[in-house]
C-alpha positions as CSV (number, residue, x, y, z in Angstrom):
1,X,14.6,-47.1,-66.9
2,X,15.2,-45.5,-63.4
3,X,16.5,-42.2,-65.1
4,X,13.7,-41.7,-67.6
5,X,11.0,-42.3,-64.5
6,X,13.5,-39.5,-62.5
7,X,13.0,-37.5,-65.4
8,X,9.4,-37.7,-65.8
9,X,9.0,-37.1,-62.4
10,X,10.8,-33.9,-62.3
11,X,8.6,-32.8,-65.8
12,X,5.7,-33.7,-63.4
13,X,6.8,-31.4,-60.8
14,X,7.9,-28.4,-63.4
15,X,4.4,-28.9,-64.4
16,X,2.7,-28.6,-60.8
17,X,4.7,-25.4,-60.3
18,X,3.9,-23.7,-63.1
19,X,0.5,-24.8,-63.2
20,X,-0.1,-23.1,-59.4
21,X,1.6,-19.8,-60.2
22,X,-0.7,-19.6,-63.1
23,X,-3.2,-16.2,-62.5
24,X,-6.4,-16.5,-64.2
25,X,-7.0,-12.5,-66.2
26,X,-9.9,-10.9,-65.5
27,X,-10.6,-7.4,-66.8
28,X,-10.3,-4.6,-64.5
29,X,-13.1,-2.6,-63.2
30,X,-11.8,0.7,-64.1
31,X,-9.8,0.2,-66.9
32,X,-6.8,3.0,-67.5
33,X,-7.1,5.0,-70.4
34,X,-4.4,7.9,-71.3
35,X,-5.4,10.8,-73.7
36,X,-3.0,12.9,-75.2
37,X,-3.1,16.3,-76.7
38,X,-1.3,19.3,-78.2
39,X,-2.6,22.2,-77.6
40,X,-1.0,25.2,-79.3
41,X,2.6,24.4,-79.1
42,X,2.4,22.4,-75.7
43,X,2.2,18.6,-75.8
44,X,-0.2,17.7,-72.3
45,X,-1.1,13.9,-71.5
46,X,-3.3,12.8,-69.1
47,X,-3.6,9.6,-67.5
48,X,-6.2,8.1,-65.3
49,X,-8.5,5.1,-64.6
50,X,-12.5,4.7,-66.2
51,X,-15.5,3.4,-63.6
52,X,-18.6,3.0,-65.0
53,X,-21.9,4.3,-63.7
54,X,-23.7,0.2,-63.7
55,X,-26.5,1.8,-62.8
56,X,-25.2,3.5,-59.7
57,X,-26.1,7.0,-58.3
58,X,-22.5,9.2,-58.8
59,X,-22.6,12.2,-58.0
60,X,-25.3,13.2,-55.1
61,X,-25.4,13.5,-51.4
62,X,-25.3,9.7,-51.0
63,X,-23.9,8.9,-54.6
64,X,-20.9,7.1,-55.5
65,X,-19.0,10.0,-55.5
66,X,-20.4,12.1,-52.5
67,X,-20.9,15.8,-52.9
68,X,-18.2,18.1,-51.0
69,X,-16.2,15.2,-50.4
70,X,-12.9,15.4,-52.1
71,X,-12.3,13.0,-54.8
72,X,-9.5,11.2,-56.9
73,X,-11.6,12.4,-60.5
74,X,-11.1,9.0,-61.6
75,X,-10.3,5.3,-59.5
76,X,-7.7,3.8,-58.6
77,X,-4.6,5.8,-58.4
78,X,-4.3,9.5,-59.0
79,X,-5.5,11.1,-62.0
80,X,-1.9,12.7,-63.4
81,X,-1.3,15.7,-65.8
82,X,1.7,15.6,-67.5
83,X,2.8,19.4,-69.9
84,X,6.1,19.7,-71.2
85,X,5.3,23.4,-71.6
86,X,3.4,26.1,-69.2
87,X,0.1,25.9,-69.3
88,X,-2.4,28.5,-67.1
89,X,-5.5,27.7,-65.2
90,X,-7.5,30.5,-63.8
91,X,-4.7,32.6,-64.2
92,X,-2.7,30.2,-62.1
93,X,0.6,29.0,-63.5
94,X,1.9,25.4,-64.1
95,X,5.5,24.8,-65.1
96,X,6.3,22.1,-67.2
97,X,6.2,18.6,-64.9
98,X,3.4,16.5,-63.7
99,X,0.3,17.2,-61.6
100,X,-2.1,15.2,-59.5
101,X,-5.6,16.2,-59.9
102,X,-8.1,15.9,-56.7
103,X,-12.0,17.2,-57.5
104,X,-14.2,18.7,-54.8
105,X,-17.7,18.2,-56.3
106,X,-20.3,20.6,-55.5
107,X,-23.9,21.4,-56.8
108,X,-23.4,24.0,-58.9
109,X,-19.6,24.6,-58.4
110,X,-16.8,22.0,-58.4
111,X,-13.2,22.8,-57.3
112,X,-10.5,21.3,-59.1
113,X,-7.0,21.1,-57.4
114,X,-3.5,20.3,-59.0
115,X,-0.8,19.0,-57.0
116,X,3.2,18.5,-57.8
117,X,2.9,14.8,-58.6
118,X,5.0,13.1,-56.2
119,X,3.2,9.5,-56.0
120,X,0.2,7.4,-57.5
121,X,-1.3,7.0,-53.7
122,X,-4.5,9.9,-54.6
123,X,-5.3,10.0,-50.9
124,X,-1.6,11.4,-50.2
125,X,-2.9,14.5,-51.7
126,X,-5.7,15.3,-49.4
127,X,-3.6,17.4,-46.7
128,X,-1.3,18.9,-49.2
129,X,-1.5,22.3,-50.5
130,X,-2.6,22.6,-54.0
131,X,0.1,24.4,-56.6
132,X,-3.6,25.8,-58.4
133,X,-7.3,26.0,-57.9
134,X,-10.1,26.1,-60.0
135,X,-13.5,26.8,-60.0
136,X,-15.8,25.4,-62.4
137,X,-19.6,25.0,-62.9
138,X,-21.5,21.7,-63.8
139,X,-23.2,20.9,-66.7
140,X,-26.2,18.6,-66.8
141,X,-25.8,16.2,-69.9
142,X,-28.9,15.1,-72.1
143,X,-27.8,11.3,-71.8
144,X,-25.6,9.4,-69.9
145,X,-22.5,8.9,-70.1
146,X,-21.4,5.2,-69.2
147,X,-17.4,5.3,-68.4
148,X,-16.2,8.2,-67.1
149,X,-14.4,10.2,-69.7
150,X,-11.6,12.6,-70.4
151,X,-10.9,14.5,-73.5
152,X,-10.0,17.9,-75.0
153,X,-12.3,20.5,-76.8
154,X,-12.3,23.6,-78.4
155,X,-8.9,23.5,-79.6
156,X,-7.2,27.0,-80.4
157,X,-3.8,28.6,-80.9
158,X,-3.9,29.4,-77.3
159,X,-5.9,26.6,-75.7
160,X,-8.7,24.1,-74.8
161,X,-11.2,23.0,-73.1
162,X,-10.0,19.9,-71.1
163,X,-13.4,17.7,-70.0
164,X,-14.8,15.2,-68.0
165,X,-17.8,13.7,-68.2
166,X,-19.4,11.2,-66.5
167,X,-23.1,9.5,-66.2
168,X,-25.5,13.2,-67.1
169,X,-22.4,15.7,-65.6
170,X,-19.8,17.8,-67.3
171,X,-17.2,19.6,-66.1
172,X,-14.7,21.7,-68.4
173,X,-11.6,23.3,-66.8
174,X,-9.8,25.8,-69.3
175,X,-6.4,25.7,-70.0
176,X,-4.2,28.4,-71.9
177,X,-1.2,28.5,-73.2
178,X,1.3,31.3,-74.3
179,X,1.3,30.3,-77.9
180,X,1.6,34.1,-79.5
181,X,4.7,34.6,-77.1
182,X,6.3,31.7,-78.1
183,X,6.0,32.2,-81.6
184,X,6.9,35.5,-81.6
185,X,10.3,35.1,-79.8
186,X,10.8,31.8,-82.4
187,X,10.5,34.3,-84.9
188,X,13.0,36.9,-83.9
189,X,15.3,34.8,-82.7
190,X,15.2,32.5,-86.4
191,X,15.0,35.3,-88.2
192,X,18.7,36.6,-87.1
193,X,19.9,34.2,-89.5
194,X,16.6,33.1,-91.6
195,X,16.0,30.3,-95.1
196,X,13.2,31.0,-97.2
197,X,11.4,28.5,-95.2
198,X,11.3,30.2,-92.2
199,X,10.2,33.5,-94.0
200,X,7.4,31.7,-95.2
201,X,6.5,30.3,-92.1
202,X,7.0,34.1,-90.2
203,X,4.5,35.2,-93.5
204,X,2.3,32.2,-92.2
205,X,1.7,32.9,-88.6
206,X,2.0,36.9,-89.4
207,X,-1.1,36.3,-91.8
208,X,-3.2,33.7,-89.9
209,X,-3.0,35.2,-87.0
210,X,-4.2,38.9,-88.0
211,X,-0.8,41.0,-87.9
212,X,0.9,43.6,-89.6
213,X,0.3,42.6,-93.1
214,X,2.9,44.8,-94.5
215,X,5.0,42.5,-92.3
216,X,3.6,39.7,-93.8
217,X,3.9,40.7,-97.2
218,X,7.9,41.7,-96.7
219,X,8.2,38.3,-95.4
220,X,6.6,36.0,-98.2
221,X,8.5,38.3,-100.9
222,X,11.9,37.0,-99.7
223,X,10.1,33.5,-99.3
224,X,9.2,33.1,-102.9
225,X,11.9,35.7,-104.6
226,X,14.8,34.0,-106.8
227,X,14.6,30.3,-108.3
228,X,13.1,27.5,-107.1
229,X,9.7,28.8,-106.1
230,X,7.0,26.9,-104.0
231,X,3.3,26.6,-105.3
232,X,2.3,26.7,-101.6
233,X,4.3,29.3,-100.8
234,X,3.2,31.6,-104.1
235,X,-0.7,30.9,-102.9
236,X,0.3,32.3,-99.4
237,X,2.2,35.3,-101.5
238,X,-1.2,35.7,-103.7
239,X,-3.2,35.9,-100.5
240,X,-1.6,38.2,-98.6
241,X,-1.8,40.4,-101.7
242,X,-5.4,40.1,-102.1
243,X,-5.4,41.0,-98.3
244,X,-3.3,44.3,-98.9
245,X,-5.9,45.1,-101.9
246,X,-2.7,44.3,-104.5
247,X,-5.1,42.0,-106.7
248,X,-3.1,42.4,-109.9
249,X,-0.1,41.1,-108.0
250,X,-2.4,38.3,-106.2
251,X,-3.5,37.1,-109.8
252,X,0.1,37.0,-111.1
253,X,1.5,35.1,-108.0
254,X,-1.8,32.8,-107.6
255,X,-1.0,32.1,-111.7
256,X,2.3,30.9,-111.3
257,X,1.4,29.3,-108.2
258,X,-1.4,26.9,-110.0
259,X,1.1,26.2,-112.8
260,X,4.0,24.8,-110.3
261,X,1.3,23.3,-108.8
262,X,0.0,21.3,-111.7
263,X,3.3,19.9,-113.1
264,X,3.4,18.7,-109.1
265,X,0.4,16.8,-109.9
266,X,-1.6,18.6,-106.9
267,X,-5.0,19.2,-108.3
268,X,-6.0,20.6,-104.6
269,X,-3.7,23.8,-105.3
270,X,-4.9,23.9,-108.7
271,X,-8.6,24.5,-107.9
272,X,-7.5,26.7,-105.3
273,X,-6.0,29.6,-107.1
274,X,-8.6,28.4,-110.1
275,X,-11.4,30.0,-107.0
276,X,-9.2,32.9,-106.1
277,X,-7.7,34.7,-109.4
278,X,-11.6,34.2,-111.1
279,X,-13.0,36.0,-107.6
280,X,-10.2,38.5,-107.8
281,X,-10.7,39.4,-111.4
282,X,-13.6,40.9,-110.2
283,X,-11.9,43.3,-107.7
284,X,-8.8,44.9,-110.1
C-alpha cells in the first residue's frame, strides 16, 4: 500500500511540473512569411516578418513607421535576402550570399540599403556601411493593403520587379540578372561535346531570344536529324523555318511533327502544327 501511495505521489508531482512549464500559444503579431523566386536562372528568397496596419497611421511624419527614419522594412528581426547567383541593383553588384535590407522612407523617394548579413539584430545595421543603395519612388495604392507584403513582379529573362506594399504605399526595387551571359557561356562550353538535346535547347534559347537564326536553324537540324525524332523538337525545327521564310520545309517538319505527336497521344502538339502548316500554306 505504502509503494502505490509513493508512486502516486511522484505521478502527482510529474504532473505539477509539466503542468507549470506548459506555455499557452498565442499567435504572433507579425507573423514571418518567406517568398521565394527564380528569376532568370538565379534562385532569390526572401525572408521577413508581416505587421498589419489595425488601423494605424504607417508611413507619415508621426506614423508608425516615421518618415526619414531608417527602418527594418518589416518587424521583428532583419528583413534577409538570400541569391545563390549575382543579382544587380542600380547597377550595384551583389554576389551570391545573404543581405540585410534597412529602408529610409521618404516622401517621394525611399532609399533602400543592403547589408552583408551577419546577424538577425536589424538595428546592428544602422552604423554599417551599406554593400548597395537604391533609390526608389513611392507609389500611392488605390486600396489598402492590410499585412505588409513582399512579392515578385514582372518576371523576365533578365529580372523582376521585387515589391513591397503596405497599407496605400508601393515600393518596387529592380533587380537584374546576367541571364544572356550565362546562357551563352552554358552553350559554348556544352556544345564542346553536345547530345541532340542540348542542340535543341541552343536552337531554343537561339530562337526565343531573337538571335542569329541561321544559328538556330544549324542547331535544331542536328537536334532532329537521324532516328528517333522528337514532336517537340520537329515543331521548334518547323518554326524556325517559317522564321527563315523556308515554309515548304516548315510544312514538312510541322507534318511529321503532328504525326509523332499523335501516336504520343498529345492532342496539344497536334492542334499546334494543325494552326501553323494551314497558316503557312498560305505563304509557299
Amino acid at each position: 500500500m505504502k509503494k502505490i501511495n509513493l508512486l502516486l505521489s511522484f505521478m502527482l508531482v510529474a504532473f505539477l511540473v509539466n503542468t507549470g512549464n506548459t506555455q499557452i500559444k498565442t499567435p504572433a503579431a507579425s507573423p514571418s512569411a518567406t517568398v521565394m523566386q527564380t528569376v532568370g536562372l538565379v534562385n532569390v528568397k526572401l525572408e521577413y516578418s508581416r505587421p498589419s496596419v489595425k488601423g494605424r497611421t504607417i508611413f507619415a511624419a508621426d506614423g508608425l513607421v516615421p518618415l526619414d527614419q531608417v527602418w527594418r522594412f518589416g518587424a521583428n528581426q532583419a528583413t534577409k535576402l538570400t541569391t545563390d547567383g549575382e543579382l544587380m541593383v542600380n547597377d550595384q553588384k551583389l554576389e551570391a550570399g545573404s543581405y540585410a535590407l534597412l529602408a529610409l522612407p521618404g516622401k517621394s523617394t525611399w532609399e533602400v540599403h543592403f547589408f552583408n548579413y551577419e546577424k538577425s539584430s536589424w538595428s546592428s545595421y544602422k552604423e554599417k556601411t551599406p554593400v548597395a543603395k537604391v533609390m526608389v519612388n513611392p507609389m500611392s495604392l488605390p486600396q489598402s493593403v492590410e499585412s505588409l507584403t513582399f512579392l515578385f513582379a514582372n518576371l523576365k529573362d533578365d529580372g523582376a520587379d521585387m515589391m513591397m506594399m503596405w497599407d496605400k504605399t508601393a515600393v518596387s526595387i529592380p533587380l537584374k540578372v546576367s541571364t544572356d551571359e550565362v546562357v551563352m557561356k552554358n552553350i559554348e562550353s556544352v556544345l564542346a561535346g553536345p547530345t541532340k538535346g542540348d542542340y535543341y535547347r541552343a536552337a531554343s534559347y537561339y530562337f526565343s531570344a531573337g538571335k542569329d537564326l541561321n544559328k538556330a536553324y544549324e542547331y535544331v537540324k542536328k537536334a532532329t536529324g537521324g532516328p528517333d525524332q522528337k514532336y517537340w523538337q520537329l515543331r521548334k525545327r518547323s518554326q524556325i523555318e517559317a522564321a527563315l521564310g523556308k515554309y515548304k520545309n516548315a510544312i514538312a517538319s510541322a507534318t511529321t511533327s503532328m504525326e509523332l505527336a499523335e501516336k504520343a497521344g498529345n492532342m496539344e502538339y497536334v492542334k499546334f502544327n494543325k494552326t501553323a502548316i494551314a497558316e503557312w500554306k498560305n505563304k509557299k
